[in-house]
KEROKE-221070 format. One record per residue (C-alpha): x, y, z; residue in one letter. Coordinates in Angstrom, 1 decimal, padded with zeros to 4 digits. Layout:
N
ZASE     c1     c2     c3 rest
ZASE      X      Y      Z    A
...
***
This chain:
390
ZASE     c1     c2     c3 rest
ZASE -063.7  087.7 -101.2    X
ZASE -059.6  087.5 -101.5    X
ZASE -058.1  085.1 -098.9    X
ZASE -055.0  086.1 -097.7    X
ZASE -051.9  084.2 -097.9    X
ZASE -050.2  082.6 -095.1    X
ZASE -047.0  083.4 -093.8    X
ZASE -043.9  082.0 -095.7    X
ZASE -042.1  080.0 -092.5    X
ZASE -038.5  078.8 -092.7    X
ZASE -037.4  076.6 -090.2    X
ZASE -033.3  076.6 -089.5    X
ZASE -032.4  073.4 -087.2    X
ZASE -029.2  074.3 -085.2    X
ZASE -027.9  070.6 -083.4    X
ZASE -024.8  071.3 -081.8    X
ZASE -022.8  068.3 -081.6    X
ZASE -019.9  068.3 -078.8    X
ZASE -018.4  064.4 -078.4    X
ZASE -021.5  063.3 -080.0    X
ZASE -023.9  065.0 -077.6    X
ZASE -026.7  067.3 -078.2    X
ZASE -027.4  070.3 -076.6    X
ZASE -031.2  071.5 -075.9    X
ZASE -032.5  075.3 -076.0    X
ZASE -034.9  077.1 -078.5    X
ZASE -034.2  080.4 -079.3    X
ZASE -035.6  083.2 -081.6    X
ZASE -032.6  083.9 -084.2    X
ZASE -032.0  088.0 -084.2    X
ZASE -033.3  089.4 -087.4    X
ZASE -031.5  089.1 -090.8    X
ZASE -029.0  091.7 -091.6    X
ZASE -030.0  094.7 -094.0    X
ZASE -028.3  092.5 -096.9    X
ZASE -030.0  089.4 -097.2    X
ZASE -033.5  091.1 -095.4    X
ZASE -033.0  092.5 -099.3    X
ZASE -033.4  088.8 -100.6    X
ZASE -035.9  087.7 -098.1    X
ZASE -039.4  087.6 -099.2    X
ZASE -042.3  090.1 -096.9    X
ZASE -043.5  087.9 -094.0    X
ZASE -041.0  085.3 -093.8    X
ZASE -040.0  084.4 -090.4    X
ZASE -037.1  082.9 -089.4    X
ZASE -036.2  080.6 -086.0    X
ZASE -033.5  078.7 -085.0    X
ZASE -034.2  075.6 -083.0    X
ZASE -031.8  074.1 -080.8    X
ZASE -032.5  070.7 -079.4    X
ZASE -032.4  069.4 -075.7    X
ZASE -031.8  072.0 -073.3    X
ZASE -028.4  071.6 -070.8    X
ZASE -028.9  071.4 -067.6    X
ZASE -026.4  072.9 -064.7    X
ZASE -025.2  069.6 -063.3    X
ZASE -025.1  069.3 -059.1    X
ZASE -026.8  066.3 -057.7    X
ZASE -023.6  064.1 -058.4    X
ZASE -021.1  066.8 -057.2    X
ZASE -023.0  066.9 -054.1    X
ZASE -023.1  062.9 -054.7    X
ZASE -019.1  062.7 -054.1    X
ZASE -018.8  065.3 -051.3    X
ZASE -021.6  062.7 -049.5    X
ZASE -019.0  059.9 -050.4    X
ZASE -016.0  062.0 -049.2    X
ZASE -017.7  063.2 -046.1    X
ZASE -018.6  059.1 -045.4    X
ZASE -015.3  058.1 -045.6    X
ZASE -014.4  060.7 -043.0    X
ZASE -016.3  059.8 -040.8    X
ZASE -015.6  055.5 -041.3    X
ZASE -012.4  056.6 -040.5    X
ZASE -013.3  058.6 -037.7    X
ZASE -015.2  055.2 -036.5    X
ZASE -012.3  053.2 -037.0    X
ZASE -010.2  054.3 -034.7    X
ZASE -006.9  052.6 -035.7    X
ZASE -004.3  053.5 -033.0    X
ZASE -007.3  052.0 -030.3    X
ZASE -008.7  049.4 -031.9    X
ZASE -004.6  048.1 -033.5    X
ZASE -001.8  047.2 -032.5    X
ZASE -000.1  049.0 -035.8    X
ZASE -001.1  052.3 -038.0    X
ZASE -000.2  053.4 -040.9    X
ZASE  000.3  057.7 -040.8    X
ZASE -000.3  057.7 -037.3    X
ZASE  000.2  061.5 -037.0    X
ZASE -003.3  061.6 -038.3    X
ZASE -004.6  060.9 -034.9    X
ZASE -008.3  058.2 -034.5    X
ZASE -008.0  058.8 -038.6    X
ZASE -004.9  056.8 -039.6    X
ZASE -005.2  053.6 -041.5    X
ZASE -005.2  049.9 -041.1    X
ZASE -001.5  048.5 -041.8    X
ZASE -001.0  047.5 -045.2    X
ZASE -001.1  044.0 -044.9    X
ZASE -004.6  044.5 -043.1    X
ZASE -005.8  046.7 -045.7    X
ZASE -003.3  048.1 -048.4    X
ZASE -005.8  050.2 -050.0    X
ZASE -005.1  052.7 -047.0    X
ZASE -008.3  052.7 -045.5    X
ZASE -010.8  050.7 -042.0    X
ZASE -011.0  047.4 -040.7    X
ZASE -013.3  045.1 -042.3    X
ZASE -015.2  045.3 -039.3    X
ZASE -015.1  049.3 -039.2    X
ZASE -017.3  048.6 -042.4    X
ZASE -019.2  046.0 -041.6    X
ZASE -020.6  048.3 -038.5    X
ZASE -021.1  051.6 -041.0    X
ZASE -023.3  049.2 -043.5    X
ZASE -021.1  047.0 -045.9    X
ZASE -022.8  044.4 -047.4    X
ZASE -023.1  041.1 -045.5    X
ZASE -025.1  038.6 -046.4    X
ZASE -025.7  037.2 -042.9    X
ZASE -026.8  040.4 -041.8    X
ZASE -029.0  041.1 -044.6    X
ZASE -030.8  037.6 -044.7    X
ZASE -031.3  036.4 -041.2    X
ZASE -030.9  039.8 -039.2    X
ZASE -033.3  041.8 -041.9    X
ZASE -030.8  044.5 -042.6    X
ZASE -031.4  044.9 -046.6    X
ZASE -030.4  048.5 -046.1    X
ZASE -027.2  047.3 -046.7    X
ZASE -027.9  046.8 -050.2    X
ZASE -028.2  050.5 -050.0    X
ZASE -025.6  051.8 -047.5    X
ZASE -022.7  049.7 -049.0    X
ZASE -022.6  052.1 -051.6    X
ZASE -021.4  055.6 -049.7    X
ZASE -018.7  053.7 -048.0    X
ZASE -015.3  052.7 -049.4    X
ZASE -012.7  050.6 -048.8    X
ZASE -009.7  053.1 -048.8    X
ZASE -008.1  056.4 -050.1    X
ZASE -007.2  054.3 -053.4    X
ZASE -010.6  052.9 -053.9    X
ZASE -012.3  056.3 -053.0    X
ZASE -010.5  058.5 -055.4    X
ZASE -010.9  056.3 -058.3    X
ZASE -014.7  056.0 -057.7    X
ZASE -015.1  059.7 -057.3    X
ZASE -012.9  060.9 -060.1    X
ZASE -014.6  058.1 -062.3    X
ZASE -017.8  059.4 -061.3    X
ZASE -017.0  063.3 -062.0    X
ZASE -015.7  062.1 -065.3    X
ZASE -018.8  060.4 -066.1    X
ZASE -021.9  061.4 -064.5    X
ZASE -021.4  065.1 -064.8    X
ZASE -021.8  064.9 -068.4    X
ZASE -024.7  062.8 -068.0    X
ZASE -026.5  064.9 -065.7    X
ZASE -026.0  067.6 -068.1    X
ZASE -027.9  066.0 -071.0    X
ZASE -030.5  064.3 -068.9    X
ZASE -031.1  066.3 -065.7    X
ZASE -030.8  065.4 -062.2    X
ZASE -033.4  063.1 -061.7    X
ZASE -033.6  060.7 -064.4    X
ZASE -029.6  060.4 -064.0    X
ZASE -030.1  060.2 -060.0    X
ZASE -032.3  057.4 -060.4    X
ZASE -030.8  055.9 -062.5    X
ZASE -027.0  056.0 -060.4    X
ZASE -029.2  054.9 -057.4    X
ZASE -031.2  052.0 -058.8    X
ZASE -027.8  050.8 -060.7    X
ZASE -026.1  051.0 -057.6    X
ZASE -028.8  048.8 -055.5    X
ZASE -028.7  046.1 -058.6    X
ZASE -024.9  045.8 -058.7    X
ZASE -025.1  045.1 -054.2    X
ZASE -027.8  042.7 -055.0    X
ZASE -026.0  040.1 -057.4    X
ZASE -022.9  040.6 -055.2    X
ZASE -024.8  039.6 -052.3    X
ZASE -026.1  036.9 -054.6    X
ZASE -022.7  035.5 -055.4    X
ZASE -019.9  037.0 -052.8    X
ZASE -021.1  035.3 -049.6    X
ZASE -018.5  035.1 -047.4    X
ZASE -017.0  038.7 -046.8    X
ZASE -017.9  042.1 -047.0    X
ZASE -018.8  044.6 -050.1    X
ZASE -018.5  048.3 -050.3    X
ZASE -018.2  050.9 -052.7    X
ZASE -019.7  053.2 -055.3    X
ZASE -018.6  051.5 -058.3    X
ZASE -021.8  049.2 -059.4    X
ZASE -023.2  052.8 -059.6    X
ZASE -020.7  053.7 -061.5    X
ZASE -021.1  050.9 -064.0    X
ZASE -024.2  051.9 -064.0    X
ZASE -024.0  055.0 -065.7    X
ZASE -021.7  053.3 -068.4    X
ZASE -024.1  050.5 -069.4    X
ZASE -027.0  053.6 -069.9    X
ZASE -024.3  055.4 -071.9    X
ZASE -024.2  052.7 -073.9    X
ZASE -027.9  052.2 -073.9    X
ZASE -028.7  056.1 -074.7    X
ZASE -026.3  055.6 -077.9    X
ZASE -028.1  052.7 -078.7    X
ZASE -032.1  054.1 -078.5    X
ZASE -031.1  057.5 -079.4    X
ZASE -029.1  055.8 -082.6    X
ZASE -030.7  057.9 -085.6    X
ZASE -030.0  061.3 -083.9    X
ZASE -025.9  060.4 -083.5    X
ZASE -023.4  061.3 -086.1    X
ZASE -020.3  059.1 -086.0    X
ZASE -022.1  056.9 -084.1    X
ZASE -020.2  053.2 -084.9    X
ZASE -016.6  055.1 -083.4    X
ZASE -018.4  056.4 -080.6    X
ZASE -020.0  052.4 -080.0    X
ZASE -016.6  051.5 -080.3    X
ZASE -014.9  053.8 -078.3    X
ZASE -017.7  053.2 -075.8    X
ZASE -017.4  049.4 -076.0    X
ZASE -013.6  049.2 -075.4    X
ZASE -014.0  051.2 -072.3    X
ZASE -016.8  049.6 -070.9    X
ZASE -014.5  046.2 -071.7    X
ZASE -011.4  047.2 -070.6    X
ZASE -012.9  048.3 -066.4    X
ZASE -014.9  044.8 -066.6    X
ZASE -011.9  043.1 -067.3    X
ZASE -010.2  044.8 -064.4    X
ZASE -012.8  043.1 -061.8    X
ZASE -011.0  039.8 -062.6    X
ZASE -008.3  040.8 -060.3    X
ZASE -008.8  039.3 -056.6    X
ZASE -010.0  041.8 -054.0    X
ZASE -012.6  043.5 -056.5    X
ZASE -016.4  042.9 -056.3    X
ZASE -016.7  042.4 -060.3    X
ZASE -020.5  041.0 -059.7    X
ZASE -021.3  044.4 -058.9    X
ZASE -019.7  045.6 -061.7    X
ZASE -022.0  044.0 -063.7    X
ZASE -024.6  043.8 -061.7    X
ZASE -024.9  047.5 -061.6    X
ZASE -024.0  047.9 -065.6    X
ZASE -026.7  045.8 -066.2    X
ZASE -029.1  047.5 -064.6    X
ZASE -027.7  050.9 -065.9    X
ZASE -027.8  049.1 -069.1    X
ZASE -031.5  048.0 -069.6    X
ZASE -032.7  051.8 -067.4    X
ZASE -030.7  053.9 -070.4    X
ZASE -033.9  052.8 -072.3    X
ZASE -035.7  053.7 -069.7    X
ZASE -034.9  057.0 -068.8    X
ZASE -032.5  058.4 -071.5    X
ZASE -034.8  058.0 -075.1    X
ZASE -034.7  061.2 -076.5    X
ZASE -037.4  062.3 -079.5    X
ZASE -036.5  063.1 -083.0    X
ZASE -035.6  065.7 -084.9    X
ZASE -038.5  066.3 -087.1    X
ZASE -040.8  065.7 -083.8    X
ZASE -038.9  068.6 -082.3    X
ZASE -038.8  070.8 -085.3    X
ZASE -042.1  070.1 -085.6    X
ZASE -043.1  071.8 -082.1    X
ZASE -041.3  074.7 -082.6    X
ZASE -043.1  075.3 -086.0    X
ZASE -045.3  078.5 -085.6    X
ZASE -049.3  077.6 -086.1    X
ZASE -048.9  079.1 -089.7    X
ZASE -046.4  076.1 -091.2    X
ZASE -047.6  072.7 -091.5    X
ZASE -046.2  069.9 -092.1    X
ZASE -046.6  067.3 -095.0    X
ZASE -046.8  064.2 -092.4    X
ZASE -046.8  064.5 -088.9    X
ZASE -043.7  063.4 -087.2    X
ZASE -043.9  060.7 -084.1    X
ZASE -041.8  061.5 -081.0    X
ZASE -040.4  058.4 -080.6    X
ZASE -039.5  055.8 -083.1    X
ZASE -041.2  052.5 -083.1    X
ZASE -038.2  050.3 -081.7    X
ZASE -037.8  053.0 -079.4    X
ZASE -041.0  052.2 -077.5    X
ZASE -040.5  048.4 -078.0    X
ZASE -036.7  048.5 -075.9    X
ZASE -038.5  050.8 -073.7    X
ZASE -041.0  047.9 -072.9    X
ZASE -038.5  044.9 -073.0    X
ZASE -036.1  046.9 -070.8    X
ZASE -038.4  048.0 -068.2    X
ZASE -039.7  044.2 -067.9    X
ZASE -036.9  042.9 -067.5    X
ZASE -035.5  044.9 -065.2    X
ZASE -038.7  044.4 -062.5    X
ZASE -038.7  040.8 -063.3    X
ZASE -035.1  041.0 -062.4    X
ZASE -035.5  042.7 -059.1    X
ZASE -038.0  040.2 -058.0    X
ZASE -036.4  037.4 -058.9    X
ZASE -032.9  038.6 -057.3    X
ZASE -034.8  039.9 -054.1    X
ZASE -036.6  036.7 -053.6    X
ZASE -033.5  034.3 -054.3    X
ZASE -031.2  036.5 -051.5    X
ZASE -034.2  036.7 -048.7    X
ZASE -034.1  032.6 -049.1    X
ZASE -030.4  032.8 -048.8    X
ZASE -029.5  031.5 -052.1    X
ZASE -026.0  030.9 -053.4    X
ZASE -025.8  031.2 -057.1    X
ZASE -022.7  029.6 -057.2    X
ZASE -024.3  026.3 -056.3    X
ZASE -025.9  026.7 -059.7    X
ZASE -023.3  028.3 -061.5    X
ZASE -019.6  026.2 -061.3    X
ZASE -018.0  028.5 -063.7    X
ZASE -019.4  032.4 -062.4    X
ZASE -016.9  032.9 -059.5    X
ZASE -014.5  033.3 -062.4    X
ZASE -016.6  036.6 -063.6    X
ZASE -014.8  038.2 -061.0    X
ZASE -012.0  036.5 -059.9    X
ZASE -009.6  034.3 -062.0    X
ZASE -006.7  032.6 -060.5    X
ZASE -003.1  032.8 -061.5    X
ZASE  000.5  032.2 -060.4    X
ZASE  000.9  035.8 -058.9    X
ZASE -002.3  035.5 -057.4    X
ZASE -005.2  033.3 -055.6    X
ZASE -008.8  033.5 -055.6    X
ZASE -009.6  031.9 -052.0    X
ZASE -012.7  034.0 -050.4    X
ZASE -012.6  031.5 -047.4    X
ZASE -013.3  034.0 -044.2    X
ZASE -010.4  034.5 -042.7    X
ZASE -009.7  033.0 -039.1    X
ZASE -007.4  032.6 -036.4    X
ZASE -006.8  030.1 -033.5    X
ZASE -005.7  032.1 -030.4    X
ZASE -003.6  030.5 -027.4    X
ZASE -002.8  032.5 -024.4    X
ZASE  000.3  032.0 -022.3    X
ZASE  000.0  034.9 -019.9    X
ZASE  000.6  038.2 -021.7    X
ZASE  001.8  036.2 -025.0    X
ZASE -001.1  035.0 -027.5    X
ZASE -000.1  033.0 -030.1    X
ZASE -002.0  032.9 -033.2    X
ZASE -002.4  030.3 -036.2    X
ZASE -004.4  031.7 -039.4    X
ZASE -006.8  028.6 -040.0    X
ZASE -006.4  029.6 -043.8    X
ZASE -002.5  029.5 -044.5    X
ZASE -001.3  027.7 -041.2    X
ZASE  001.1  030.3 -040.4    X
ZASE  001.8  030.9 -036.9    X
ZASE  002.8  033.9 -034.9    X
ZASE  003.2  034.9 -031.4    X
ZASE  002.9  038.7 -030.0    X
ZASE  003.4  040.1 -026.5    X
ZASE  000.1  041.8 -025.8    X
ZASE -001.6  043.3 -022.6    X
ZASE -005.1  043.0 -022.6    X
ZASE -005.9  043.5 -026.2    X
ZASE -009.4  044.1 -027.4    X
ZASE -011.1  041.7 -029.8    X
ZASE -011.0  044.1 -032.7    X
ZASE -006.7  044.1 -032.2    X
ZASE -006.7  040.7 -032.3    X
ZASE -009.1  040.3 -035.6    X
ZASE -006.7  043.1 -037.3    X
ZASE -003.7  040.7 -036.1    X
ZASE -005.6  037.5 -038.0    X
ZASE -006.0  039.7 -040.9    X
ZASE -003.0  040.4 -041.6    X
ZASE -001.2  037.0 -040.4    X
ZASE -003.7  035.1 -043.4    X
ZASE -002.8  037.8 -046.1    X
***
């Protein structure tokens, strides 16, 4: 009895590269034209296989409208023209801003934040609040600080979220977001913390992890390492300027770092091709998903990652300072120079009343100043200590 032959299958592999990214969908290629169908031998079927389908990005759009709509409402909170003596725009009604000297980046009061959830580490250790390792990061310090967060984060995320999906890259923000407010509540003690960016550094250090695991599948991969590297560089070395939380910088890109191994490993070409193969081709060796040193980073980096939680959690709920055991870290985010200082001393005030005068003298600085106020509320005065130490 005659066997019959099987079907001649050619495979064509379509990667479309866009910034070295690849784009996922697997479609049936229309049918040859009447030319080459000429040349094309009886039975032969052709597909066109496009890897890693795109996905419409809108968890971290809706991510920035939550930050937008949080700030709003800090500022609503805030209160300046009751709770100051000065505002700046004070057309805007209970949503002005703190004078400049209080807060130049045109946004609350240090205690406005504290109250919405900032990080503080008092709060957190003896008074259980390690929600604040959560909250801190939908609030921000000012207009300035919000609008560099949110434009970094469209810039960034939404291309993320359109390789990877909304999950794996809200996790991922999340998670980063929570490790870069817990080494800043490890090593920033005594003030505040807010803001999205440890989330933000987050999705850097996995961008750099995704090029790293997904290394075989890139084409001019060492100028997009480079590229990658000198940004990544160049925002870390901006956190050595005072007033920026550069632990949760790293922090967060650290933990964004080692979960891009996690979460973004994508399979291989000839596992893909492989799949899409109809039931009549087969293959001369079977193709793995996943490359060996994939699975092994996947290991190392999820290990160290829940060995690092632990160990961080455990260290702030005993109300460790790491800068007892680390004399050189506070430079990691701060480094003094003649244009500026370092000092993260709490600020405060000595207060003497002479009838409707009070006269205060910033314990930080020694500077001294008298104002003529009637009844003021303790939140006025703090706003006046702030901006009498700065």
């Amino acid at each position: 009895m005659a066997s019959s032959a099987p079907d001649n299958i050619q495979l064509r592999v379509n990667s479309r590269r866009r910034g070295n990214t690849i784009h996922p969908n697997s479609i049936e290629s229309p049918p040859p034209d009447s030319v080459s169908a000429a040349a094309t031998p009886i039975g032969e079927t052709h597909r066109e296989v496009k890897h890693f389908k795109k996905w419409f990005p809108w968890l971290l759009p809706t991510f920035v409208v939550a930050n937008i709509v949080m700030f709003i409402i800090t500022m609503y909170v805030n209160n300046c023209p009751k709770n100051s003596i000065s505002c700046v725009a004070r057309f805007l009604g209970r949503f002005s801003f703190q004078p400049f000297r209080e807060n130049p980046l045109l946004g609350p009061s240090s205690s406005t934040l504290r109250k919405m959830g900032a990080i503080d580490l008092d709060k957190v250790v003896h008074d259980h609040e390690g929600w604040r390792l959560i909250t801190c990061m939908w609030l921000h310090g000012g207009v300035f600080h919000l609008l560099a967060n949110m434009l970094s984060l469209i810039v960034i995320g939404i291309r993320l979220e359109q390789e990877f999906g909304f999950v794996r890259v809200g996790l991922l923000y999340l998670i980063s977001g929570f490790g870069g407010s817990l080494l800043s509540a490890l090593f920033i003690q005594s003030n505040i913390s807010v803001g999205a960016s440890g989330a933000l550094f987050g999705l850097l250090g996995a961008m750099l992890s995704e090029l790293i695991t997904n290394w075989t599948i890139y084409a001019n991969k060492v100028a997009a390492l480079l590229t990658l590297v000198i940004i990544i560089a160049i925002n870390l070395a901006v956190g050595i300027l005072p007033q920026v939380d550069n632990f949760a910088h790293i922090g967060g890109f650290l933990s964004g770092f080692l979960l891009g191994f996690v979460f973004l490993i994508r399979p291989q070409f000839g596992w893909v091709n492989q799949r899409y193969a109809t039931s009549g081709y087969h293959s001369i060796s079977a193709n793995p998903k996943f490359k060996t040193y994939q699975y092994v980073l996947w290991v190392l980096s999820l290990i160290l990652l829940i060995v690092g939680f632990i160990v961080g959690l455990v260290l702030l709920l005993r109300g460790t300072d790491l800068n007892d055991h680390c004399s050189w870290c506070h430079y990691l985010s701060c480094v003094p120079t003649s244009r500026w200082s370092c000092n993260t001393q709490p600020i405060s005030c000595q207060a003497v009343q002479t009838g409707s005068d009070y006269t205060l003298t910033c314990s930080n600085n020694g500077r001294s100043r008298t104002y003529s106020l009637m009844n003021p509320t303790a939140t006025q005065i703090q706003g006046l200590c702030t901006q009498l130490c700065r």
